[in-house]
N, C-alpha and C positions, 0 to 999 in steps of 0.2 A: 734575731727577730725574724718570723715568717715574712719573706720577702714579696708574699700578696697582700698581706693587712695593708692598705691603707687608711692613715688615721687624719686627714684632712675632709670635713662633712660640708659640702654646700650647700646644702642646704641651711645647716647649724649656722653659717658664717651671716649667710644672706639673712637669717633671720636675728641676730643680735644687731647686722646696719640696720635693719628696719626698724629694728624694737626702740636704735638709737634716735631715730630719726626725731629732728627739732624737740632738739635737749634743752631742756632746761638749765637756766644760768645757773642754779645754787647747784645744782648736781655738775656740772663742770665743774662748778670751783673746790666742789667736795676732792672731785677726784686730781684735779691737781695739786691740791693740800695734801692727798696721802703720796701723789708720785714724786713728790718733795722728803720723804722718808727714807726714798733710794731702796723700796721693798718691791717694786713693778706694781705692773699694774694687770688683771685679769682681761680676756677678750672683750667681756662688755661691758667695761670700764673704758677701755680702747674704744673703743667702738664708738661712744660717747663723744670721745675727742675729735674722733675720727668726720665727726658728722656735725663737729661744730662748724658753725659758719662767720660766727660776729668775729669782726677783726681785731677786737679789744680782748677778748677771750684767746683768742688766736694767737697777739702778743703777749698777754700772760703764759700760755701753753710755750711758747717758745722762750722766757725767760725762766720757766724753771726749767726748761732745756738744758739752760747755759748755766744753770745752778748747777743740777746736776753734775752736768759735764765734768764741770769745774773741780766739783767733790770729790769723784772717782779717777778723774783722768788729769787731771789741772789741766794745764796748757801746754803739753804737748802733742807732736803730732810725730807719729812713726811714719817714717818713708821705704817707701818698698818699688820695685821697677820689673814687671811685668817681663816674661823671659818664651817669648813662643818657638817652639823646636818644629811645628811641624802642622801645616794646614788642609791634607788631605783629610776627609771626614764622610763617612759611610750613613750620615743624617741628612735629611732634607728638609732644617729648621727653617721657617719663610723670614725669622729676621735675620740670618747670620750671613754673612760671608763664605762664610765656610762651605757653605750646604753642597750637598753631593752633586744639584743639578749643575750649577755654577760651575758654563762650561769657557766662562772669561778670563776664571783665577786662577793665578800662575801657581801651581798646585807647587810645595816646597815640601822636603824634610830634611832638615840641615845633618850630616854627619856630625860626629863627634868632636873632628877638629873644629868646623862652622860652629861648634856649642862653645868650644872654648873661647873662639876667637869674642863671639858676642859675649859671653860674660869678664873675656878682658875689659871691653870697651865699659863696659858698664862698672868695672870696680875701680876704672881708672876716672870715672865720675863720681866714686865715692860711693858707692851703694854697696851692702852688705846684707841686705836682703830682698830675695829674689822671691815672687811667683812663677812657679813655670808650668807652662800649660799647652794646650795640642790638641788638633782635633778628633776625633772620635774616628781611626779604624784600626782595624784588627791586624793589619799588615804594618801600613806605612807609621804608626805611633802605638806599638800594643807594649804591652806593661815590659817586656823585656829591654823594646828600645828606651822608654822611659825613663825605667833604673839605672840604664847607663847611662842616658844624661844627669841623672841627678850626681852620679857618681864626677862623669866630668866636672860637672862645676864646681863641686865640694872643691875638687884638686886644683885647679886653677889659683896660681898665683902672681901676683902683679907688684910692682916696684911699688912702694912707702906703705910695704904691707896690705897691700891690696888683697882681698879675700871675701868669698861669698861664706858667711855665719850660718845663716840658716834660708834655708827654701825651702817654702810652703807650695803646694802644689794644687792644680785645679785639674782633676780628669774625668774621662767616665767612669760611673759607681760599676766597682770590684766586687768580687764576694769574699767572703771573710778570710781565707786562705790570702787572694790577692793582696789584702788591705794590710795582714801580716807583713808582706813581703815588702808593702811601700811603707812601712811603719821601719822595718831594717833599715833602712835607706838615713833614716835620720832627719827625717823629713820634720818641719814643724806644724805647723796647721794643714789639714785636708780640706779644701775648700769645693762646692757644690751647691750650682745656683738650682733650683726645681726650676726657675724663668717664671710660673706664673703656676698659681694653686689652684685657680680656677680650672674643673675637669675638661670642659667644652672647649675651653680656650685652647688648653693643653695642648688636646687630640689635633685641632684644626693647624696652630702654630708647629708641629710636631706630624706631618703626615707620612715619615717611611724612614725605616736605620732603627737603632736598637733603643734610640733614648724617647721613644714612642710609647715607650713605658712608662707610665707614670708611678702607678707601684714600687718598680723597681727603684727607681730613679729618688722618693720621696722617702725609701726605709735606708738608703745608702750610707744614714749616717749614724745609724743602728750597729750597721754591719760595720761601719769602720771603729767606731768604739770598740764591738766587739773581738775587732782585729791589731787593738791594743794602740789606736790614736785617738787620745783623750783631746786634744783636738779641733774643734772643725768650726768651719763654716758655711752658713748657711746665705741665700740670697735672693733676689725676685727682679726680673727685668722690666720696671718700671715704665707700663707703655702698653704692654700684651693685652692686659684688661682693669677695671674701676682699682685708681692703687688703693683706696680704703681699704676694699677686699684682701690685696695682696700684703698689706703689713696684717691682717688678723689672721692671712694663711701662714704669713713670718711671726708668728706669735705663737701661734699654735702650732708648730714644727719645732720652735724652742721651747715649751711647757711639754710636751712630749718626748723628748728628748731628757729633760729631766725627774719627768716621768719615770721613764724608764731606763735612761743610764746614771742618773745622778747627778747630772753636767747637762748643763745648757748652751747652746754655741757660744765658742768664743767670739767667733767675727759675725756681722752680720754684713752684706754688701748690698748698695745701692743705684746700680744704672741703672741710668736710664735710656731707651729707643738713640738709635744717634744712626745716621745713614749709612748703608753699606750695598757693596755692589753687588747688583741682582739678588735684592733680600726687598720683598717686596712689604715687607708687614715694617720694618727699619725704615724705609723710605716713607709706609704713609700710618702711621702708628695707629693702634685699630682705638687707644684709650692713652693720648696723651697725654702726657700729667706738666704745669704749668710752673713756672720758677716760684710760682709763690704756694701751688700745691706741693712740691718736691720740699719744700721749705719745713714745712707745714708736718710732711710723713718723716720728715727727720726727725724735727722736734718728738715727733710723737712716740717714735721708735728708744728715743732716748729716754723717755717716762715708761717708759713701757716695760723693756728691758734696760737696765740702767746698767746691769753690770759688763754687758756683751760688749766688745769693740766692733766701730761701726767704721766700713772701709767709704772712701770717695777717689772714685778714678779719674780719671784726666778726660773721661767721656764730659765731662762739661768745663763751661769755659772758667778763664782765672777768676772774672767777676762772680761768678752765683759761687765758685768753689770759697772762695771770700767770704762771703754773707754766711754759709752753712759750717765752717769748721767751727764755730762757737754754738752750732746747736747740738752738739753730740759725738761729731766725727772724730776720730781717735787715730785714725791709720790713711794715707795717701800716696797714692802713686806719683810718680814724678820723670818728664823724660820720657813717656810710652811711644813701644813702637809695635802696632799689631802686630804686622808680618814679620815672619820666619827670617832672622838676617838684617833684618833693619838697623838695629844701631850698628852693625858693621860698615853698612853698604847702604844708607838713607838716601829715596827720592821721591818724590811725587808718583813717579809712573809706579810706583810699589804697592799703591793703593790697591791694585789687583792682585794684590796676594793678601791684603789685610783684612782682618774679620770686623772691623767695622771705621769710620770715622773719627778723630780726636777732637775733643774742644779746647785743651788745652795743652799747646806746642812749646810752651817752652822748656829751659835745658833744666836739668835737675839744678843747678845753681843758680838759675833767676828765680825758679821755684822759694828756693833756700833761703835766698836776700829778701823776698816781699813776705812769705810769712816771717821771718824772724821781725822785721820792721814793723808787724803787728802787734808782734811781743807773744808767737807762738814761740815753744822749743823746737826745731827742730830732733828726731830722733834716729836711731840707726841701732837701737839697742835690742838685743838678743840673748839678754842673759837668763832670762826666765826660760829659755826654753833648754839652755843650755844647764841649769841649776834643778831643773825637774820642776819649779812654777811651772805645771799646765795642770787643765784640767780639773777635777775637784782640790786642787794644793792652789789654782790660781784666784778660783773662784769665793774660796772662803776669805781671799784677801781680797779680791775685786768687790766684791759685795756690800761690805763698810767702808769702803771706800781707801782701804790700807795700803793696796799696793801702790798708792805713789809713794809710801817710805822709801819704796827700790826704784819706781820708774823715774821721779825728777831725779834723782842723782843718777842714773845710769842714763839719761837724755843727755844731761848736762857733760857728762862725760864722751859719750860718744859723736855731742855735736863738737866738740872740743878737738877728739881727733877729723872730724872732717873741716874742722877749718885749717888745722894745722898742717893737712897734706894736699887738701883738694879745692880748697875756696877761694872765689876770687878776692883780690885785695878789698874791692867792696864789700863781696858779703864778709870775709875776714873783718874787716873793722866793726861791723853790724854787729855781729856775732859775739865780738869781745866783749863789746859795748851789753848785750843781753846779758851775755856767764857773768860779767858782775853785778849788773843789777841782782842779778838771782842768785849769787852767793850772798851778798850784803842781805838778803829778803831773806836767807833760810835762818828762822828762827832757834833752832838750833846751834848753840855754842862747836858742841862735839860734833855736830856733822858740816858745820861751816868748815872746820879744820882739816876735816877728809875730803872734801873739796878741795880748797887749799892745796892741801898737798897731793894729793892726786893730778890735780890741773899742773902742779909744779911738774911733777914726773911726767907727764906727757909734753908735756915745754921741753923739759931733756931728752925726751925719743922714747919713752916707754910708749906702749897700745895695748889696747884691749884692758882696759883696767875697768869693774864692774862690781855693782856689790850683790 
């Protein structure tokens, strides 16, 4: 794809909120009755939801959230733990931490051994998949250092089979040669937030470094399909500007993309603004979005695109994280530590090396114990990517809603091995207590049995069992 097309119109967007502007209830209810189809829903169809205001409407729009959800994803929740190598950054973003001017931040790029060392720490809390990410320069993180971290952590291995499965990766947009080359690597998802669709916003949040590019930065996931990672995701930093705007600009970045590669992002991600040191747009958000509007852009994201998995990080706290994993969320982080060396080496005074603030601090096993006691699944599974489900193979099963044939038994299975090597006696009993409810529920005679016996074999020290 020409790397100056840009196919985001502000105009076009600004004018579907307006055209939505105090909708009508029968046209709500129309288009929640078709986003109950699990077919999406068009920009100004969105747009409509978007501008709803009555709070009965609002609660319908979020219970077929939770239908939805439910159809495509059931109730599980895949866990993943954020992996930063390095916070030198050649940008001067005004929310980030990072940013070039930010003359406070204990500037890090951890060596190879410091990579292994932190992704021990993290397999010996049970995590088997990583995001790993870095800031933006051409020296201290350029695609050479990169590929060797990814390399180190593949190899990393740790006592009761401890092992990173797959790492998805979030850097600055490559050109197609590049993307080839982080595609080798064995990488799973490419992930790439635009931060905000809106152009004005862009320019001002973005004023000097190379991701001042908005072009560039919005075709990157053109070029990495191109570059043979089927793939990616996409995301919008909730806070920069009206979030209406920014899920129709998240709508139309995925309709374009299947446009024109065939494939719609796999992930879509959700922060929101959360404080960071000497990031002045972080500290006083220029377009806050409120626990019951974030609420609200979930639900809606999840009628919208239904089939995309929808990430929620640790930027917000246990309680709203609670409230919104039944309106769509699919994937969570768990355990986050921004800065370079953190789970090695964790303190407060670190916060000056970290790219933004956490809202929620607990370990990945209190994590584990309170959603399981909701009666989510936890997840850790990686077989699709490792089976070749990505991409258009993942998608024609995502889309009716088929791929939980694979996904509840490979949840159930791999939250199985992390109780059996990593969880505390608490969440170990919790957890027992779910795998049979949830065996007893699979309706299924023949796959109850494969459960069964699989659960048996990991009892006797088998791993990694996946269908």
């Amino acid at each position: 794809m020409d790397e100056t097309k840009d196919f985001i119109d502000d105009g076009k967007i600004e004018a579907l909120l307006a055209a939505a502007a105090r909708p009508e209830r029968q046209r709500t209810e129309e288009i929640i009755a078709k986003a109950r189809e699990l077919k999406g829903l068009t920009p100004a169809e969105t747009a409509v939801l978007l501008m709803t205001e009555d709070g009965e409407l609002i609660e319908r729009i979020q219970a077929a959230a939770r239908e939805i959800k439910q159809a495509i994803y059931g109730n599980r929740l895949v866990l993943f733990a954020p992996l930063y190598i390095a916070n030198h950054c050649s940008n001067d973003c005004l929310y980030c931490g990072f940013r070039r001017s930010n003359g406070e931040l204990t500037r890090v790029a951890l060596t190879m051994d410091q990579i292994a060392s932190e992704v021990g720490v993290l397999e010996r809390e049970g995590h088997k998949r990583l995001l790993m990410l870095c800031g933006e320069h051409p020296n201290r993180s350029s695609l050479d250092y990169f590929v060797e971290a990814i390399e180190t952590a593949y190899a990393v291995r740790t006592d009761k089979d401890g092992e990173i499965r797959r790492i998805n990766v979030e850097i600055a947009p490559l050109d197609v040669d590049g993307f080839r080359r982080l595609k080798a690597t064995k990488i799973g998802t490419y992930v790439l937030f635009q931060e905000t669709y809106h152009h004005e916003t862009y320019r001002r949040m973005h004023p000097s470094g190379p991701k001042a590019d908005f072009a560039w930065r919005v075709t990157a996931m053109h070029r990495a399909q191109e570059g043979g990672i089927d793939d990616v995701g996409i995301g919008a930093l909730f806070g920069l500007y009206d979030y209406r705007y920014e899920v129709l600009g998240l709508l139309c970045h995925a309709l374009q993309l299947e446009q024109d590669c065939g494939v719609g992002p796999h992930t879509i991600s959700i922060p929101r603004l959360q404080p960071a040191l000497n990031a002045p747009a972080a500290v006083s958000p220029p377009h806050p979005v409120s626990d019951g509007e974030f609420k609200k852009l979930v639900a809606i994201l999840r009628l919208a695109v239904p089939y995309t998995g929808i990430i929620l990080t640790t930027r917000e706290t246990p309680e709203l994280r609670n409230d919104v994993f039944n309106l769509g969320v699919s994937q969570i982080s768990a355990g986050s530590r921004t800065n370079p060396g953190g789970y090695k080496s964790d303190s407060s005074a670190q916060f000056r090396a970290a790219q933004f603030n956490l809202g929620d601090t607990r370990t990945p096993d209190e994590v584990i114990h309170d959603i399981t006691l909701m009666g989510h699944i936890p997840s850790f599974c990686t077989a699709c990517y490792r089976l070749g489900r990505t991409g258009q193979d993942f998608m024609e099963l995502a889309k009716p809603g088929l791929i939980q044939k694979f996904c509840r038994t490979n949840a159930i299975l791999t939250f199985k091995e992390y109780l059996l090597d990593y969880a505390s006696p608490e969440t170990r009993a919790a957890g027992d207590d779910l795998i049979a409810r949830l065996v007893a529920e699979t309706p299924s005679a023949k796959l109850r049995g494969t459960l069964t016996e699989r659960l048996g074999r990991m009892e006797a020290g088998q791993r990694d069992l996946y269908v």
